[in-house]
N, C-alpha and C positions, 0 to 999 in steps of 0.2 A: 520731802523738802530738803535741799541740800542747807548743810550745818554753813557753809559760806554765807549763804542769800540769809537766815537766820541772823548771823551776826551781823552784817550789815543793815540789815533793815532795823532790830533795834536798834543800831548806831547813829543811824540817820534820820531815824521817823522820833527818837528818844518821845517815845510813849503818849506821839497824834495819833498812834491809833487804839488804845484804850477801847475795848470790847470789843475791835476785830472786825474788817471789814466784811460783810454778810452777802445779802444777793443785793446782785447787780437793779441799778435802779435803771429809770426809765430816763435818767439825761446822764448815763454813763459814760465818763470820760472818753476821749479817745486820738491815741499816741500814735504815730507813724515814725518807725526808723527806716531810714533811706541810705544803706551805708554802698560801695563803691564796689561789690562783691557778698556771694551770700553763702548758703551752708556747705557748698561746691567744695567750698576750701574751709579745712579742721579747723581755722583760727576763727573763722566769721560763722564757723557751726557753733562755736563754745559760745560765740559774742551773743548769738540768737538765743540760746540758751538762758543766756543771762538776761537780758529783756523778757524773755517768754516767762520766765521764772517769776521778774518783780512784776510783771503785767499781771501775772495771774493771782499775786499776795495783794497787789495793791484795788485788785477790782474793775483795773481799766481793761479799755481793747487796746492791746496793741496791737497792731499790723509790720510786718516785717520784711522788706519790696525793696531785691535790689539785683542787679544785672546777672542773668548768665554767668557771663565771661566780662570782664571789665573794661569796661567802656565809659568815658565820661559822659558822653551825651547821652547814652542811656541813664546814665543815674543821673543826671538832672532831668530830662524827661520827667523819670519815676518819682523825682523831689515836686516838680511843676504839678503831676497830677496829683501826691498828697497833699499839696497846698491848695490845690482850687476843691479839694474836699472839705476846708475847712476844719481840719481837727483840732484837737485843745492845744498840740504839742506835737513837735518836729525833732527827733534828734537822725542827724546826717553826719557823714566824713566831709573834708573838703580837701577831694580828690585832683583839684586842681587849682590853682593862682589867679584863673579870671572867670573861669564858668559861673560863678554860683555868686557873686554880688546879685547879679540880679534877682535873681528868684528870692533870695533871703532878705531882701530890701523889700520886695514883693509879700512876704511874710510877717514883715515887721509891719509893714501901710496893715498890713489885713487883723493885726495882734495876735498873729500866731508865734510863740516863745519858742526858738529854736537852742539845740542843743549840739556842739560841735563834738565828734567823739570819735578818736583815733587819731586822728590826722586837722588838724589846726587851720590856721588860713595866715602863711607866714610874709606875704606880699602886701604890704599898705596901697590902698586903702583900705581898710579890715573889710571883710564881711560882718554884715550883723548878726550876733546871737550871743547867746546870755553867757555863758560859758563853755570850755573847755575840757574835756577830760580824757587821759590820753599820758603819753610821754613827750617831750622833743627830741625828733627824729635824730638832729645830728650828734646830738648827744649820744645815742643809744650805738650808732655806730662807732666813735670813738670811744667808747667805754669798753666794745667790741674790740676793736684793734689793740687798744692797750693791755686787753686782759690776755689774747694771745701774745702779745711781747714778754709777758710775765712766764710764757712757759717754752718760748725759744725764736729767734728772729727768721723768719722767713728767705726762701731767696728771693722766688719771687712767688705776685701772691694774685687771683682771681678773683673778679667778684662774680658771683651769676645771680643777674636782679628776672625775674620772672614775669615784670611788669613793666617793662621801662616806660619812663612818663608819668607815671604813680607818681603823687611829690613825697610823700613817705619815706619810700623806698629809695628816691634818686638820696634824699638829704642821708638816710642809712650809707648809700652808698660813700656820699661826697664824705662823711666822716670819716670814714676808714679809710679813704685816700688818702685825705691829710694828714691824718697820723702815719702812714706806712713810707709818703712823699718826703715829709718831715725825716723820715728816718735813712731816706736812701732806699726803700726796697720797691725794685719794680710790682707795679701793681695797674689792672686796667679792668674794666667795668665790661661784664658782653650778656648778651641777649639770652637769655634759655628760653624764655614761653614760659606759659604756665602747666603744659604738657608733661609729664612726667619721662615717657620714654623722648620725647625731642628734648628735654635737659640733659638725660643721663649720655646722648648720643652728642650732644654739643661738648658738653662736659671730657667727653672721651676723646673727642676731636680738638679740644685747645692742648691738651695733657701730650699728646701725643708731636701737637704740633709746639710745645713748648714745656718740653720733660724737665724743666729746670722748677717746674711748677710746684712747689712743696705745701701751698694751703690754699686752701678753696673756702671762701666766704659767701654765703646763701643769706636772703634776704628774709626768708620765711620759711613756713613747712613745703612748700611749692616746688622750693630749693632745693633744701634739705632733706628730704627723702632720696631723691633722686642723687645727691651727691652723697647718699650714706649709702646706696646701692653700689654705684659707682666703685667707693674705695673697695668694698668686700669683693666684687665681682672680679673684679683689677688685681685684686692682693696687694692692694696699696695703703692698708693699717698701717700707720707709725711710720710711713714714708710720706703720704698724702696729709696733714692735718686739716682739721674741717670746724669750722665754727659759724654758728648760725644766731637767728631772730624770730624769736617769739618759739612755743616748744609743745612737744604733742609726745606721744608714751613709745615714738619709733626712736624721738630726739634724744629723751633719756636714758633708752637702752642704748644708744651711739653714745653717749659722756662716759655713760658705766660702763662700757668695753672698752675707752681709750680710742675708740674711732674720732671723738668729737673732743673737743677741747674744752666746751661751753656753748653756752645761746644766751642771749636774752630773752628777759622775759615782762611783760608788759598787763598781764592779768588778764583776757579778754572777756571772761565769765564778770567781771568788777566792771569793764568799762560797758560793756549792755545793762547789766543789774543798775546802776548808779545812774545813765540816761534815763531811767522809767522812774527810777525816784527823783530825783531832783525836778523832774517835770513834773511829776506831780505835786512835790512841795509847794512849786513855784505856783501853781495855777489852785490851789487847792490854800495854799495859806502863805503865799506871799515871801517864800523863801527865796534870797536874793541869793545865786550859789556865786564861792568863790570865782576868781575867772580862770583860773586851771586848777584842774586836779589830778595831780602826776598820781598814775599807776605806775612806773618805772623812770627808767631801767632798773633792773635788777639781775645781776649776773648770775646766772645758773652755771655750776660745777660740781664736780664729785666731794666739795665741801657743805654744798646744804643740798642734795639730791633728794634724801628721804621727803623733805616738806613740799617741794615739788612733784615727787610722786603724787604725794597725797593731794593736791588741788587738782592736778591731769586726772584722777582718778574720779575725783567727785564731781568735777565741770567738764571734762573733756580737753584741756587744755589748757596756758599758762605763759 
């Protein structure tokens, strides 16, 4: 059992569970997460991780159903059919601004208590569901932007989002904009896939068509792998700077060589553990959970690298 899930579970359960959840009964709970992408990608492998973890301390089923390759329609599909199964508890992303009213209105009529996790619903009229847990997106970008400004201004600067349409990632994007816009430094948003060689190959193709290029900003691991190949392959360390979102044990080695300037970091092993508890609070004894629960931002640098080792090492990522 990871020493993480340990301490949080005392922190949250503070001692409902007294003699220890045993064998599974015969009207055993049961949890569906529905998020916008699955263990394909290191961030939503750690995320699963951490649901898989509290599902198996807390006794319930959880189920864990989400797209391939990321598509909204398919994860609302995949939300539409854990809903007409009727489970105790729904925690979902909300991977888009209008898809998912309905189905979550759908969920409330039926008193299925859902749980919003990574990604928010930043468009009035809210979606329903109990709470939030997660960061805000445009924060997490500007907190990016500004923490490269602390180690040298840019000429001009790239972003490669891997997802575009993702709201997540567009609002990552839009923050770094307006801080780099703010400042005078060219800066513009392009396409890479989620592909690893179609980024490193687009990536090599802006750079070439725009040598004045000195920092490349990645949305995620999807990104950033590909843009940490990139500079090594190029011989473009300490010419090309690279800064990223959210972090995995290639990212760290990129900060500790000077390849990478930072990343954010957002917990995802915390935001799946913390979805299976709090649904079970809730359904189990009535616990009304805050309406957000920021895991981040958190700026990762070669100032606290060791303690981020140490969480990528025990969760698979951070």
């Amino acid at each position: 059992m990871h020493k993480l899930a340990k301490t949080l579970l005392l922190v949250m359960v503070v001692g409902l569970f007294i003699g220890g959840v045993t064998a599974l009964a015969a009207d055993q709970l049961v949890f569906y997460y529905v998020p916008h992408a699955g263990a394909g990608d290191p961030f939503w492998a750690t995320q699963q991780l951490g649901w898989n973890t509290a599902c198996k301390q807390l006794g319930v089923k959880g189920i864990f159903t989400a797209p391939v390759k990321f598509s909204v329609q398919e994860q609302v599909n995949m939300l539409e059919s854990a809903i007409s199964a009727h489970p105790d508890g729904i925690a979902t992303t909300i991977s888009s601004d209008t898809a998912f009213e309905a189905p979550l209105e759908r969920a409330k009529e039926l008193g299925i208590p859902v749980i919003a996790v990574n990604i928010e619903d930043y468009t009035p009229p809210y979606v329903p569901y109990l709470a939030y847990i997660g960061q805000d997106e445009f924060t997490v970008g500007s907190a990016l932007a500004n923490r490269v400004l602390k180690d040298f201004t840019p000429k001009r600067a790239v972003i490669g989002i891997h997802q575009p349409g993702l709201t997540c990632l567009e609002l990552r994007a839009k923050g770094i904009m307006d801080v780099f816009k703010a400042k005078g430094i060219p800066v513009e948003k392009i396409d890479i896939t989620p592909e690893p060689t179609q980024a490193l190959e687009i990536l090599k193709a802006y750079l070439k068509k725009n040598p004045d290029t000195d920092m490349i900003f990645t949305l995620g691991p999807l990104g950033a792998h590909p843009a940490i190949d990139l500079v090594e392959e190029q011989n473009l360390v300490g010419k090309v700077r690279l800064a990223t979102c959210d972090v995995s044990e290639k990212i760290l080695d990129a900060i500790k060589n000077g390849e990478m300037i930072c990343a954010i970091a957002q917990q995802p092993f915390m935001q799946g553990y913390l979805a299976a508890v709090w649904l079970y609070l809730h359904v189990e004894y009535g616990f009304l959970p805050p309406a957000k629960m920021p895991t981040g931002p958190t700026v990762i640098d070669k100032n606290n690298i060791s303690i981020a080792e140490k969480q990528v090492k025990t969760t698979g990522g951070l």
